[in-house]
C-alpha positions in Angstrom: 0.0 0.0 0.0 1.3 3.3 -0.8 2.3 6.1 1.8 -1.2 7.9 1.2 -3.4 5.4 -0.4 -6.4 7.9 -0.1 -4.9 10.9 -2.1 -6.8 9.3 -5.6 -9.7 10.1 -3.5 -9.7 13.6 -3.1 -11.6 15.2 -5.2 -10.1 18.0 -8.5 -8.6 21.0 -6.3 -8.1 19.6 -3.3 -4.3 20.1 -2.4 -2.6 17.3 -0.7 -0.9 20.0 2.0 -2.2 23.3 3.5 0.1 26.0 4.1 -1.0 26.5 8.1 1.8 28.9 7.7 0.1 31.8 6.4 -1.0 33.7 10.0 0.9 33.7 12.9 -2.2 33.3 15.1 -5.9 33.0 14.7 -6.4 36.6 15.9 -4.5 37.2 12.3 -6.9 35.5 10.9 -10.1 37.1 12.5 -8.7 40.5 12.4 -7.9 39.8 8.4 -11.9 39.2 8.5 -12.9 42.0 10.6 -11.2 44.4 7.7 -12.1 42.5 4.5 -15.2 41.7 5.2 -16.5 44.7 7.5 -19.9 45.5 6.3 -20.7 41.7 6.0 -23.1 39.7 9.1 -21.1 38.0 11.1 -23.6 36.5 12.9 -27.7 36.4 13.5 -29.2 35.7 16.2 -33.1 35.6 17.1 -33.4 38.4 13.9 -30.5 40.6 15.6 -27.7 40.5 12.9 -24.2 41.6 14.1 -21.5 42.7 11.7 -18.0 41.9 11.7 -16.9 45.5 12.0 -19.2 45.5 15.5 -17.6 42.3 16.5 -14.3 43.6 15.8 -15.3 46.9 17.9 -16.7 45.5 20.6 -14.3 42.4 21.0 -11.6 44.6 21.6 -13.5 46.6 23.6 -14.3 43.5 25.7 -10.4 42.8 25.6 -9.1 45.9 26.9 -11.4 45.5 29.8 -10.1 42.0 30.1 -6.6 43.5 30.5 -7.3 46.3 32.3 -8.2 44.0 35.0 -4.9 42.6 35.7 -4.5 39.7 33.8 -1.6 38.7 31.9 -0.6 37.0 28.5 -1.3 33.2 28.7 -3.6 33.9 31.8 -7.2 31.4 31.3 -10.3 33.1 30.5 -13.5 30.3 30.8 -16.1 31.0 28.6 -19.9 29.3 29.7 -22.7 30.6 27.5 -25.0 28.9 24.9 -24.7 29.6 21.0 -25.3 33.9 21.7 -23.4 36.7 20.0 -21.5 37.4 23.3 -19.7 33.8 22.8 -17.7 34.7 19.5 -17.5 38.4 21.0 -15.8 36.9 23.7 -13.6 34.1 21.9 -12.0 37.5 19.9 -11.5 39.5 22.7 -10.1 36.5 25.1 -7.6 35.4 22.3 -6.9 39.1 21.1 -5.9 40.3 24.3 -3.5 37.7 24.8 -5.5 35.2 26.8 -6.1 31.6 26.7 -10.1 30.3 26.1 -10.8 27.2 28.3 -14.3 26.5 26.9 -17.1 25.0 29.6 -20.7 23.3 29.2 -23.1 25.8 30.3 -25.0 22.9 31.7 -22.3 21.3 33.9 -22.9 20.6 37.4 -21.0 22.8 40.2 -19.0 19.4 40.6 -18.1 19.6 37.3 -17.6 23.3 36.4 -15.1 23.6 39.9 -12.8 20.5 38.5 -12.3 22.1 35.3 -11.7 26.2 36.8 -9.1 24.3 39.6 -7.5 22.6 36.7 -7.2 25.0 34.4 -6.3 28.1 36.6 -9.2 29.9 35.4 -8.7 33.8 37.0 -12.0 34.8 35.0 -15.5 33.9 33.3 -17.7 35.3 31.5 -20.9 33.5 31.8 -24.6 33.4 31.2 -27.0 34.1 34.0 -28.9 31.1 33.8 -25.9 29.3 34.9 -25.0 31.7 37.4 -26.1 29.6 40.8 -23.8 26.7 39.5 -20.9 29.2 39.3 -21.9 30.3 42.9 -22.0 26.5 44.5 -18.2 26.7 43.6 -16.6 29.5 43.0 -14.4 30.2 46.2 -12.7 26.9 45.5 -11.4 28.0 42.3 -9.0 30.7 41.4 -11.5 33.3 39.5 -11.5 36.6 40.5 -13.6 38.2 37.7 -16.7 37.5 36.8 -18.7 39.4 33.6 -22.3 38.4 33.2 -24.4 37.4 29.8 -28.0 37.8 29.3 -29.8 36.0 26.4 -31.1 39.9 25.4 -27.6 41.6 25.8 -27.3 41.3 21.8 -30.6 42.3 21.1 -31.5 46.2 21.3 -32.5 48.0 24.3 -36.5 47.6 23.8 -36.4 43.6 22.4 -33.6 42.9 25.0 -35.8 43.8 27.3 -38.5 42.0 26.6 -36.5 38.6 26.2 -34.6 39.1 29.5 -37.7 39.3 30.9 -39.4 36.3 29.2 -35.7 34.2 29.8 -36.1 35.8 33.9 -39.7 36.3 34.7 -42.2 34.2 32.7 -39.8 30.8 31.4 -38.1 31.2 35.1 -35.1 30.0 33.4 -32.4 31.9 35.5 -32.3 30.7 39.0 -31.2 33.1 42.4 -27.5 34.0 42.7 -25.4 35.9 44.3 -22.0 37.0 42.8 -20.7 40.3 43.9 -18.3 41.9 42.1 -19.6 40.1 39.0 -20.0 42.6 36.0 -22.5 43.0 32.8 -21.5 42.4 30.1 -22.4 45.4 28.3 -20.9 47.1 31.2 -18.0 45.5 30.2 -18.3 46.3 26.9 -18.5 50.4 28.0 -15.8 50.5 30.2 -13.8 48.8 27.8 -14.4 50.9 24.7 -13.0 54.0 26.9 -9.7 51.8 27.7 -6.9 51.4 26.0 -6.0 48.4 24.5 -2.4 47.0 24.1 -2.2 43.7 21.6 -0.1 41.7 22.4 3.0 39.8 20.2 1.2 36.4 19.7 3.2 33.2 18.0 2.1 30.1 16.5 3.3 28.1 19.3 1.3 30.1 21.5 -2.0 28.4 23.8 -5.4 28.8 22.3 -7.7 26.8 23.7 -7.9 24.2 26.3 -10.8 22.0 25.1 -11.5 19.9 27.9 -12.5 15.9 27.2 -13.0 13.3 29.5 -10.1 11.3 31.2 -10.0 7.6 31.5 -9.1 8.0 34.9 -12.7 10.0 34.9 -11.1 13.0 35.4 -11.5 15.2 32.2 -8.5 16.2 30.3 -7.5 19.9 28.7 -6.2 19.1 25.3 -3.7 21.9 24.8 -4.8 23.4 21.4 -2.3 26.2 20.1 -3.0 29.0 17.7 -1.3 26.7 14.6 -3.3 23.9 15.3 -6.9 25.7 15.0 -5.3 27.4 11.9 -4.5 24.5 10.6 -7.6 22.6 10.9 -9.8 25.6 9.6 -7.8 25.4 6.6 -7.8 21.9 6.0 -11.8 22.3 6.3 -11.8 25.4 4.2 -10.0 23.1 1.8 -12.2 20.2 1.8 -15.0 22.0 1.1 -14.3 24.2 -1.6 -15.6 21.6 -4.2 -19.3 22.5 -3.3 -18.8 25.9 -1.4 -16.9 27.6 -4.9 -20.6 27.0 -6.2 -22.1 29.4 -4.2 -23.5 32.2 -6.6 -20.8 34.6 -7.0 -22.1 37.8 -4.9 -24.0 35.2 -2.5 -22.5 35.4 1.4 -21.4 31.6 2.3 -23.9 30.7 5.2 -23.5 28.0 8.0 -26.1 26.9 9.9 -24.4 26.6 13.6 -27.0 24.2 16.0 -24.0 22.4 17.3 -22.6 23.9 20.8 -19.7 26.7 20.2 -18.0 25.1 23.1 -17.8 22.2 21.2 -14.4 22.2 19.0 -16.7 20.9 16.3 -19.0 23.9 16.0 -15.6 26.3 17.0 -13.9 24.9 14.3 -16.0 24.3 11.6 -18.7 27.1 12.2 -17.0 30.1 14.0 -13.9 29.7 12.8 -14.4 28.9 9.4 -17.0 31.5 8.9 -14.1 34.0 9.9 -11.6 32.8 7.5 -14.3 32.8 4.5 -16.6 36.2 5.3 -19.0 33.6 6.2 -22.8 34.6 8.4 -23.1 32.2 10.9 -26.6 31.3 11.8 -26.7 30.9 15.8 -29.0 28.5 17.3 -29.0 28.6 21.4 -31.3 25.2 21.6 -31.2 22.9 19.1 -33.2 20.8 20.9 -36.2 22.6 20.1 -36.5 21.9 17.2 -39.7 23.3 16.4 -38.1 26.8 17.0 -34.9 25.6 15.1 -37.2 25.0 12.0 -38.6 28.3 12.4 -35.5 29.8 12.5 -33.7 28.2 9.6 -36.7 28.9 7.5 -36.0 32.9 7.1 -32.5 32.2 6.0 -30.3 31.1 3.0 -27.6 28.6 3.9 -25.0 26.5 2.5 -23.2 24.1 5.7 -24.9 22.7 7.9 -22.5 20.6 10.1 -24.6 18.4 12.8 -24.8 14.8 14.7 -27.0 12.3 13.5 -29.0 12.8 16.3 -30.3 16.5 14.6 -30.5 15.6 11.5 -32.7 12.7 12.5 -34.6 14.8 15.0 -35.1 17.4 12.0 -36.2 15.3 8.6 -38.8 13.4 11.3 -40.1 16.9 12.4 -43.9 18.1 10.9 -42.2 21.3 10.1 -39.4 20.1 7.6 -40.5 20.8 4.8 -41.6 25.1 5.8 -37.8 25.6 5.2 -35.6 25.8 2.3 -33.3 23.3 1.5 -32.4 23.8 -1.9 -29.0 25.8 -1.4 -27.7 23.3 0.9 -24.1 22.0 -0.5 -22.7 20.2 2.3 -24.2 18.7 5.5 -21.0 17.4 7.8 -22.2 15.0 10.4 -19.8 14.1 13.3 -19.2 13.9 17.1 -20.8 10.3 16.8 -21.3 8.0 14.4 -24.0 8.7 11.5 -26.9 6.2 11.4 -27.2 4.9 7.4 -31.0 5.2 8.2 -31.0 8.8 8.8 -28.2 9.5 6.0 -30.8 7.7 3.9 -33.8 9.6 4.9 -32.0 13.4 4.8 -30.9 12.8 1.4 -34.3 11.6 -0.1 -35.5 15.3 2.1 -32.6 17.6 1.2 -31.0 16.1 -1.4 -27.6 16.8 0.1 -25.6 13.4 1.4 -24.5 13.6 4.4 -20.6 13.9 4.9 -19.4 11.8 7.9 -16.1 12.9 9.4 -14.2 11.8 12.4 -12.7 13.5 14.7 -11.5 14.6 18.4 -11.2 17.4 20.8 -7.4 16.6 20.4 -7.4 17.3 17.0 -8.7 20.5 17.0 -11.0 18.4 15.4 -11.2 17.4 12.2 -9.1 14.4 11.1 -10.7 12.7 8.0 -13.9 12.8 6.2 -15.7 11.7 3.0 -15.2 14.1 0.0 -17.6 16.4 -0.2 -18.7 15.4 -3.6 -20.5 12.3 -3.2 -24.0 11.6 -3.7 -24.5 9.0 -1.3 -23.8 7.8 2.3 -20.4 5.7 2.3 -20.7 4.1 6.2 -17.0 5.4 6.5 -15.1 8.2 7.9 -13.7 9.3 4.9 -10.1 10.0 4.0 -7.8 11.8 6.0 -8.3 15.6 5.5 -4.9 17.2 3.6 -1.4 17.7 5.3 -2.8 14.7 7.7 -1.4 11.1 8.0 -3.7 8.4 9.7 -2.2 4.6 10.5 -3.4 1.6 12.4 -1.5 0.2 14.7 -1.7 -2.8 17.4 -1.3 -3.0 21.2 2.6 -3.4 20.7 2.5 0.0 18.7 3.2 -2.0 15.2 1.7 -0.6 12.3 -0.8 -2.5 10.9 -1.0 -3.0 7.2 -3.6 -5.6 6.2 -6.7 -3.8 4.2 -9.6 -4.9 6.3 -7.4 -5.6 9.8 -8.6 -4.0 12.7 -5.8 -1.8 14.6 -5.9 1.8 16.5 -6.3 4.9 14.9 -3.4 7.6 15.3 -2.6 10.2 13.6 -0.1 12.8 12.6 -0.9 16.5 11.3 -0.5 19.9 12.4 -4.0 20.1 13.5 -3.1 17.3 16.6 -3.1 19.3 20.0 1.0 19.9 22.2 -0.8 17.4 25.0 -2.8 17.5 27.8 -2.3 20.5 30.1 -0.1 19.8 32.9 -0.3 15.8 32.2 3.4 15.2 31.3 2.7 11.8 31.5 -0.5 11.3 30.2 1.0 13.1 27.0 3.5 10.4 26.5 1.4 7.9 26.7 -1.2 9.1 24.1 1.5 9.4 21.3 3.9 7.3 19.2 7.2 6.9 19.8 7.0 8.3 16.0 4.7 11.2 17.2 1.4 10.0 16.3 -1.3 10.6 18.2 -3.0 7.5 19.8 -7.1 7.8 19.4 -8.0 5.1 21.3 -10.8 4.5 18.6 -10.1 0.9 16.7 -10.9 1.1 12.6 -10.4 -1.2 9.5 -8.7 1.0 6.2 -9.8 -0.4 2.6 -7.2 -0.3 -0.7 -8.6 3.0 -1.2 -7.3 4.8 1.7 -10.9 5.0 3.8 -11.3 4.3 7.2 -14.2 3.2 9.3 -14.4 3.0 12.9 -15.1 -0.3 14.1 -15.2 -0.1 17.9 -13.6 1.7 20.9 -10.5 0.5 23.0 -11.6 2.7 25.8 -14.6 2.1 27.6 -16.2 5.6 26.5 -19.6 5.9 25.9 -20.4 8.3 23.4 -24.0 10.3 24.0 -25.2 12.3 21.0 -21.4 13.1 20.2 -20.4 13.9 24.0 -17.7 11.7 25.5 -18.7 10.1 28.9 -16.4 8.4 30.7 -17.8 5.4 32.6 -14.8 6.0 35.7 -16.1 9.4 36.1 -20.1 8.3 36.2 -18.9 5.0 38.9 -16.8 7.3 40.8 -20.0 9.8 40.9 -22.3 7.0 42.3 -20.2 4.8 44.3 -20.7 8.2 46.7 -24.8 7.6 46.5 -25.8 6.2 49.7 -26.5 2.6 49.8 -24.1 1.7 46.9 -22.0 -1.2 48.0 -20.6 -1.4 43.9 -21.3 -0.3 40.4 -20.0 -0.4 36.8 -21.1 2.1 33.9 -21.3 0.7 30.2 -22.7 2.3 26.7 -25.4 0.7 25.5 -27.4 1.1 21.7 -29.5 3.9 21.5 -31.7 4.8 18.5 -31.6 8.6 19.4 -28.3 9.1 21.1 -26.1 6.3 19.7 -25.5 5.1 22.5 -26.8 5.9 26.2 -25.6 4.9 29.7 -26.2 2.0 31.6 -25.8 1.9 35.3 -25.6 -1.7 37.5 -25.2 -1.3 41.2 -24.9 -4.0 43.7 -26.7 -2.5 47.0 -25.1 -1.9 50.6 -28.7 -0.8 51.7 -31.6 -2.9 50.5 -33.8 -0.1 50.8 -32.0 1.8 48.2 -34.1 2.7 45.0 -34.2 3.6 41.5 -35.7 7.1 42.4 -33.0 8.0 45.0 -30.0 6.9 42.3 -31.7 9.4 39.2 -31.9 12.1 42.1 -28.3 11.8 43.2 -27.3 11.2 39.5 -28.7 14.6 38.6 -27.8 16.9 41.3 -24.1 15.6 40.3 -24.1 14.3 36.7 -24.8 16.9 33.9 -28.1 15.5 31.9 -25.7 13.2 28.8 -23.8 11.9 31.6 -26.9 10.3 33.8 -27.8 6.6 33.5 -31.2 6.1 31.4 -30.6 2.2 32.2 -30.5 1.2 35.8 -30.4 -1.6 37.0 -30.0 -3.6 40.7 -27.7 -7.0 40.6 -26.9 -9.2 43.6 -22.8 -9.1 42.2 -20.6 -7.4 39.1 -19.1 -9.8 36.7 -15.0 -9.8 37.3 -11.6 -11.2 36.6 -9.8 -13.7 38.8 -7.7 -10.2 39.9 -11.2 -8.7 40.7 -11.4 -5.9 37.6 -15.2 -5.2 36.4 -15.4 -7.3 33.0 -17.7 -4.3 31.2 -17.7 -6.3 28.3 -20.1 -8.9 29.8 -22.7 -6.0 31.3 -23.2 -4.5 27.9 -23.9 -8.1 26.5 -26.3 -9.5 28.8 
C-alpha cells in the first residue's frame, strides 16, 4: 500500500498539503476578516444581525477590559454561554488580548464546572445568568476573580432585549437566584472597555489557544492543549475540503453555515465560528437545538450552505412536521460528526434535502477534524472518509506496530498539524497518548480499505459516546459509588436509536432499601443531563476477573 493510499480520492482541487503557515495566530486570521469583510453579518441571532466591524469593535473593547483587570498573556479566561453573540465576541476579545479560552458546558454541574476552573487556573468567566447559581456552588474553591455576566437579550436592542430578559427571567423562570458580587454585565464591560486602551499583544504560532476539555479515563477530564497553529491549521484543511461544493455558491451570495451544534464544542468552534471568519461567512446561531420546532422556524427565514450536525439533529429534524416550511435547496454540504451517523437517517436526509450527508471523524485533540468523506458524493459511504490534507492516519496494534492488512482491525493515530501539544499539565498522560514516532493515539479501533478509507469499528476505551459527547464510565462510577446505599457499580454504553449510545448503570446495593428514584436524584444533582444513566439496573454481584477488575464487556452483552 502506498504512503497515502487515499490521495486518488480527493476530489479535482483539493491540495494534498495546507500552508497553516500563512497567520501567525488565529487573531491574524479574524482581524484579516474583521477588515475585509466589514460590512458583511457575522452572525444572527433571534433576527438581531451583528457585523464583523461590531464584532471587531466590541471584542476589543471586551479585551481591553479583560486587560485592564490585571491579567496577563497566557492567563485562562472560561467561557460558559449557549450559541449567543456574546460567545464569539468573547472568543475575539479572550484570544486578542493575549489570553487563553478554556471553553465550559453551560450545563455542567457545580462538581463539574469547579474541576475544570481548579485545573485550568481559570482567574476569570464570562458567563450566562442562567448558569450563574452553578458558578456560585463553587466559585471560592477555584481561582477566578472576575466575573462578567451574559443575558440572552444583551445582543438584542434596548427595547427587544428587554422583553427577552424578561421572558428568559420572569415568565420561562429560566435563570435561578444567585449571588456574585463583584460580577459585571457584560455590556458594562463592553463600556468600560471601549474607553480603555487596548495593548495587543505579540502572539506566536506556538502560542496556547484553547484548552478544550474531554473526558479522562481515569474519569477526570483532560484539557487538550490546542495552540494558535493547530486551530489554523484545521480551519484550513476544512476550508480546503469543502471548496468543491462551497466555490458553487452564486458569486455575490455570502457563504452561510447553519451553527445548531454547541460553540463550546471544537466541532461547532472549528467548523462554524472559525471557518466563517476565515471565509466572510454569516453564521446562523441556534441557542437550543433541541427545540427543534423553534430551530425550524428559525432556519426557515435564511439562505444557507453548511450545515455541520450529529446524527441525532438531523434525524430529529427530517422526522419533524415542520421540515419541509424551510428551504433546503441551497444546501451543499451537510457534515455529520461527534458520533457515528446512522445509514438510516443518512438515507432519509438525502431523499429530504438532497444533500448526502458527509461523515467525518474526529476529536477534541485534534482541534477536530481528522478525515472525512469528500464532499462530492452523492450517497452515504458508512466510512469516515479519508484523511483531510497535510494529515497522516495509521493503524497500529497494542505493541505500537503498524498494521497493514486492508480490512485488519488496529488503532487509529494520527499525525498532522491540527493534533493538540498534550494535555495540560499531564506530562505523563501526554506520552502515553503518542507514538514513539509522534502520532497521536485515538483510542478508537478502525479497519482502512485499498482506497485509503477508514471506518471505525469499535472503541478501545470504555467511553460511551452520547449524542457526540464523550462520557467516561470512571467518572459516572466514581460519581455514584458516593450515592448512599451503593456497596458497587460499573457504567457501560449501551445502543440507543436517538443518542447512539446511552448509559447503563448496574449497582450491587449496601442498603436494600436503596431505590431507583434516590440513584436518578443523586445522579442529577451531580451528573450533567448526557452523563446520567437512562438504564439502571440492581444485581446481587458485578461480573470480574480472577484479579477482581469489572469485565464491562459482559454487562453490555447481557
Amino acid at each position: 500500500m502506498s504512503d497515502r493510499p487515499w490521495l486518488s480520492a480527493y476530489p479535482q482541487g483539493v491540495p494534498a498539503e495546507i500552508d497553516a503557515t500563512q497567520y501567525p495566530s488565529l487573531v491574524a486570521l479574524m482581524e484579516e476578516a474583521f477588515t475585509k469583510y466589514r460590512d458583511r453579518v457575522a452572525y444572527s441571532f433571534m433576527g438581531k444581525e451583528l457585523t464583523f466591524a461590531q464584532t471587531d469593535a466590541q471584542s476589543r473593547a471586551l479585551a481591553a477590559y479583560l486587560q485592564g483587570l490585571g491579567l496577563v498573556k497566557g492567563d485562562r479566561v472560561a467561557l460558559m454561554m449557549p450559541n449567543v453573540p456574546q460567545y464569539p465576541v468573547a472568543v475575539a476579545a479572550v484570544l486578542r488580548a493575549g489570553f487563553v479560552v478554556v471553553n465550559v458546558n453551560p450545563l455542567y454541574t457545580a462538581r463539574e464546572l469547579e474541576h475544570q476552573l481548579r485545573d485550568s487556573g481559570a482567574k476569570a468567566i464570562i458567563i450566562i445568568e442562567n448558569f450563574a447559581t452553578t458558578l456560585q456552588a463553587c466559585i471560592a474553591a477555584t481561582a477566578v476573580k472576575h466575573v462578567v455576566l451574559c443575558a440572552m437579550g444583551d445582543q438584542l436592542g434596548l427595547f427587544k432585549g428587554a422583553l427577552v430578559n424578561y421572558v428568559v427571567r420572569k415568565v420561562k423562570k429560566m435563570v435561578p437566584a444567585f449571588q456574585l458580587p463583584g460580577a459585571v454585565r457584560f455590556n458594562d464591560a463592553l463600556a468600560k472597555g471601549a474607553g480603555a486602551t487596548f495593548q495587543a499583544p505579540q502572539l506566536l504560532p506556538d502560542d496556547i489557544a484553547l484548552l478544550q476539555y474531554t473526558g479522562g479515563t481515569t474519569g477526570v477530564s483532560k484539557g487538550a492543549v490546542l495552540l494558535h497553529r493547530n486551530i489554523i491549521a484545521n480551519v484550513l484543511q476544512s476550508e480546503a475540503w469543502n471548496a468543491p461544493v462551497m466555490d458553487k455558491i452564486p458569486s455575490g451570495e455570502q457563504p452561510t453555515s447553519v451553527c445548531a451544534l454547541p460553540l463550546y464544542h471544537i466541532f461547532a468552534f472549528t467548523v462554524n465560528m472559525m471557518l466563517s471568519m476565515r471565509t466572510g461567512g454569516k453564521t446562523l446561531l441556534i441557542p437550543n437545538p433541541r427545540d427543534l420546532k423553534a430551530t425550524l422556524a428559525e432556519l426557515s427565514k435564511h439562505r444557507f450552505h453548511s450545515f455541520p450536525a450529529v446524527s441525532t439533529l438531523f434525524n430529529g429534524l427530517a422526522h419533524h412536521p415542520d421540515f419541509n416550511t424551510v428551504d433546503w435547496t441551497h444546501l451543499k454540504v451537510s457534515v455529520g460528526g461527534g458520533m457515528a451517523v446512522q445509514s438510516a437517517v443518512a438515507q432519509l436526509w438525502l431523499e429530504k434535502t438532497g444533500c448526502a450527508i458527509c461523515e467525518g471523524y474526529g476529536l477534541s485533540e485534534t482541534s477536530p477534524s481528522v478525515s472525512c468523506n469528500p464532499v462530492t458524493v452523492s450517497r452515504f459511504t458508512g466510512t469516515i472518509g479519508v484523511p483531510l490534507p497535510s494529515t497522516y492516519m495509521k493503524l497500529i496494534d497494542d505493541a505500537g506496530n503498524d498494521v497493514t492488512q486492508p480490512g485488519q482491525p488496529g488503532e487509529i493515530a494520527i499525525k498532522g498539524p491540527q493534533v493538540m501539544a498534550g494535555y495540560w499539565q499531564l506530562p505523563d498522560e501526554t506520552a502515553r497518548a503518542f507514538t514513539a514516532d509522534g502520532f497521536f493515539k485515538s483510542g478508537d479501533i478502525g479497519t482502512i480499505d485499498e482506497n485509503g478509507f477508514f471506518k471505525v469499528v469499535d472503541r478501545k476505551k470504555d467511553m460511551v459516546l452520547v449524542s457526540g459527547f464523550n462520557v467516561y464510565p470512571n467518572e459516572v462510577e466514581d460519581v455514584v459509588a458516593k450515592c448512599p446505599g451503593v456497596l458497587e457499580c460499573a457504567v457501560v454504553g449501551v445502543p440507543d436509536e436517538k443518542t447512539g449510545e446511552s448509559v447503563k448503570l448496574v449497582i450491587v446495593k449496601k442498603d436494600p432499601a436503596l431505590t431507583e428514584q434516590a440513584v436518578r436524584d443523586f445522579c442529577r444533582s451531580h451528573l450533567t443531563g448526557y452523563k446520567q444513566p437512562r438504564i439502571i439496573e440492581f444485581r446481587t454481584e458485578l461480573p470480574k476477573t480472577p484479579v477482581g477488575k469489572i469485565l464491562r464487556r459482559e454487562l453490555r452483552s447481557s
